[in-house]
C-alpha positions as a printed Julia matrix, in Angstrom:
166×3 Matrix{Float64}:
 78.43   67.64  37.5
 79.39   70.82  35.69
 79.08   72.89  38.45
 81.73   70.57  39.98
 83.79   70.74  37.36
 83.48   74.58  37.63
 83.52   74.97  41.37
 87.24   73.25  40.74
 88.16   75.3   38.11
 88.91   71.65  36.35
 88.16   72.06  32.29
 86.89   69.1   30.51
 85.74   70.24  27.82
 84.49   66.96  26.34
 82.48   66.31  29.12
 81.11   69.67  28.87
 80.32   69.17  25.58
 78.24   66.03  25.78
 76.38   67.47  29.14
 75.28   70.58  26.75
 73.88   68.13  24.18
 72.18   66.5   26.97
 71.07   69.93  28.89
 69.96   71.08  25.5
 67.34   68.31  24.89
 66.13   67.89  28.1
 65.92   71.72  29.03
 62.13   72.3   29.37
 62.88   69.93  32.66
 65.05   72.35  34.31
 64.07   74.29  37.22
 65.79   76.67  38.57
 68.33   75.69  40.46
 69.61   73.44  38.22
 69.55   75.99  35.56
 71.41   78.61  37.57
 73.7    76.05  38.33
 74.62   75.24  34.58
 74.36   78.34  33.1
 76.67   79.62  35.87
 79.07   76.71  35.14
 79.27   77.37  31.52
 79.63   80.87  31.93
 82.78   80.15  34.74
 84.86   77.75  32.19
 84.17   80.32  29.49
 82.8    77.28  28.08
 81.25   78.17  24.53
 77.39   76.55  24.64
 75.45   78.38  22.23
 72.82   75.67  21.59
 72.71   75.3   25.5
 72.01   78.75  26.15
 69.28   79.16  23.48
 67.64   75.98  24.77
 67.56   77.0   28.66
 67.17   80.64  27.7
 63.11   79.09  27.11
 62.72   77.62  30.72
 64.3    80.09  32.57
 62.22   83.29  30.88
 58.84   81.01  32.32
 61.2    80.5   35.4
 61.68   84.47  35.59
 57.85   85.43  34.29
 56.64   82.98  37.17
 59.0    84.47  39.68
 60.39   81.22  40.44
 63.73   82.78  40.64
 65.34   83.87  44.03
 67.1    87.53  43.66
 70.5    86.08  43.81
 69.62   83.6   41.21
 68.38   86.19  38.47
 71.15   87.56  39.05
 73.68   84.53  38.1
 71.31   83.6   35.27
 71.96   87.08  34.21
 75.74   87.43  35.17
 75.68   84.15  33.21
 74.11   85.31  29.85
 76.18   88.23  30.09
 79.7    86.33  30.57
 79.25   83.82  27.86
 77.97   86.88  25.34
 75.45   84.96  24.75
 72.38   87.8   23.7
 68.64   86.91  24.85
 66.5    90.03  25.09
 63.81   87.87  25.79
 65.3    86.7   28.82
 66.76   89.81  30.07
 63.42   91.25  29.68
 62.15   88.72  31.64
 64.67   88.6   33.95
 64.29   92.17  34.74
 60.57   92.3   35.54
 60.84   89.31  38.06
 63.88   91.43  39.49
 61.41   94.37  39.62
 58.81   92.71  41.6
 61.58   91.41  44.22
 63.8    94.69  44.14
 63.36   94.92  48.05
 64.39   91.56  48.82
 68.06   92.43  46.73
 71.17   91.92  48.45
 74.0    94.2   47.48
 75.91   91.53  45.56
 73.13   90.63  43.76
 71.99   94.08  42.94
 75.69   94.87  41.88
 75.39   91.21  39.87
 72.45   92.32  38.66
 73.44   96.13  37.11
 76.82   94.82  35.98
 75.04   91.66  33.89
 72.64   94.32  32.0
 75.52   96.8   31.5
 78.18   93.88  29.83
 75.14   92.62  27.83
 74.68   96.0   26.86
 70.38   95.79  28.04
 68.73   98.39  28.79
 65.69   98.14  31.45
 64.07  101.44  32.53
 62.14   99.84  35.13
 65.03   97.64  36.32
 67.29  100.57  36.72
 65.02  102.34  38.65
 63.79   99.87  40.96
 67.73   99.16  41.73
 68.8   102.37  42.14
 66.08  102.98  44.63
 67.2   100.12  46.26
 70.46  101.5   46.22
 69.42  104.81  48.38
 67.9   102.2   50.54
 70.78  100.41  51.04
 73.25  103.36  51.23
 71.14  104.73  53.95
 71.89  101.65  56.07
 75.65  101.82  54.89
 75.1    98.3   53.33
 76.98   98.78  50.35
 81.08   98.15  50.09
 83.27  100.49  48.1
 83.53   98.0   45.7
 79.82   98.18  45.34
 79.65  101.94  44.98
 82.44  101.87  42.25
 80.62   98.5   40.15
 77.16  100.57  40.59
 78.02  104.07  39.62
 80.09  102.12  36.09
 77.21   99.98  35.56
 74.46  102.75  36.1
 77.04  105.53  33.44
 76.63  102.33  30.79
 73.45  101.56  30.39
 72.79  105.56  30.54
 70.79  105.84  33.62
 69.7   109.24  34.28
 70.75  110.86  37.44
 70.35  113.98  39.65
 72.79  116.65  39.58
């Protein structure tokens, strides 16, 4: 329903409010589509959820430590986190080891997704910026990446302080 709502761009905000009471008790049901759906929804209205967010921030790091998240969903759970400034180091942790262990299987919007969610939430990941900026060269070497990639990665990559080559 929210992602509806969302996918409209149609705010109702008391609806949104009663779904995040609901979402909130019933989040240890959630899998993970349904998860990236309503974070993503939340995160799209600019929809302030705090209680929502703590409660599915639970699920979705056993989601993310199971790797039961797809690339491109890690990275709207963490494009989501980030966008509603909603801090869960937890999570991003999380989040950032199951994106290790699927780093090859990264589309360039997600990987862009990805480096621009830990660089707004202001996360650092060692190991996640490596793996992704290997995946980078990959991609580069195949001329997979946009401008508009190049320009989000090297921003995203100077914020979080990755070190680079001269």
């Amino acid at each position: 329903t929210v992602w509806a709502y969302a996918s409209a761009s149609h705010r109702a905000t008391e609806l949104f409010d009663a779904l995040a009471a609901v979402g909130k008790v019933q989040a240890a049901d959630f899998h993970s589509h349904n998860l990236v759906n309503v974070v993503w929804a939340y995160a799209m209205m600019g929809h302030q959820a705090p209680a929502l967010y703590n409660a599915l921030a639970i699920p979705a790091q056993a989601l993310a430590a199971a790797n039961q998240f797809r690339p491109s969903e890690l990275a709207t759970v963490a494009w989501a986190y980030a966008a509603a400034q909603h801090r869960s180091p937890a999570l991003f942790g999380a989040m950032a080891d199951a994106a290790v262990a699927v780093v090859h299987d990264v589309e360039p919007q997600d990987l862009v997704l990805l480096l621009e969610a830990y660089a707004t939430a202001g996360h650092s990941s060692s190991a996640l910026h490596e793996a992704l900026a290997q995946r980078v060269v990959m991609l580069a070497d195949g001329a997979k990446l946009a401008p508009s990639h190049i320009a989000t990665i090297a921003w995203a990559l100077a914020m979080v302080g990755y070190p680079h080559e001269e």
